[in-house]
C-alpha positions in Angstrom: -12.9 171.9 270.8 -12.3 168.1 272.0 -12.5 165.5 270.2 -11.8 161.9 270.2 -11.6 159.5 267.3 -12.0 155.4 267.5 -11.9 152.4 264.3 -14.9 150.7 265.2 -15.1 149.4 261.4 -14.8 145.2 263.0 -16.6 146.2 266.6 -20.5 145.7 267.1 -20.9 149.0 268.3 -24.1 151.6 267.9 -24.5 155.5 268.9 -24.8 155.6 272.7 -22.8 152.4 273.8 -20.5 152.8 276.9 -16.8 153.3 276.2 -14.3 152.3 277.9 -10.1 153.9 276.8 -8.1 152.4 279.3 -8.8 148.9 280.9 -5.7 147.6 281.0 -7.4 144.3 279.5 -7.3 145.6 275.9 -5.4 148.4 276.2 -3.3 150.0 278.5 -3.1 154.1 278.8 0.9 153.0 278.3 0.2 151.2 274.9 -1.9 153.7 274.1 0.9 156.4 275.1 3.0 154.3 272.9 0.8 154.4 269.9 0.2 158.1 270.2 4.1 158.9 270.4 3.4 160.2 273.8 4.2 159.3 277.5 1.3 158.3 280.2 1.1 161.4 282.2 0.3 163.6 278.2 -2.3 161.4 277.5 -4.4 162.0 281.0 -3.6 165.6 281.7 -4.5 166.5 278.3 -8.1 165.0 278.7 -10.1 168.3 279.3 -12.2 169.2 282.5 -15.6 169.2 280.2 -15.1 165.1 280.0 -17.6 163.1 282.6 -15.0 161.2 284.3 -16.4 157.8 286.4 -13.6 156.0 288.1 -14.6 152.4 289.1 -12.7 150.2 291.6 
């Protein structure tokens, strides 16, 4: 099973709205490796094969 938990409890955000993890504006996949008690290369090969990836330049 995957699964994926966010706090949204002080974000305007409604079923359906676009996510974004990693934008290195907010966040950055190492601050979130940080918070997870993990390194960058656990938290992107762990993501599994069934999650629509869109990469944007």
């Amino acid at each position: 099973m995957d699964s994926f938990m966010a706090d949204v409890t002080d974000i305007d955000a409604n079923i359906g709205d676009e996510v974004i993890i990693f934008d290195n504006e907010n966040i950055t996949l190492e601050e979130y490796a940080k918070a997870s008690n993990g390194i960058t290369y656990e938290m992107i090969s762990t993501i599994s094969k069934r999650v629509p990836r869109n990469f944007i330049d």
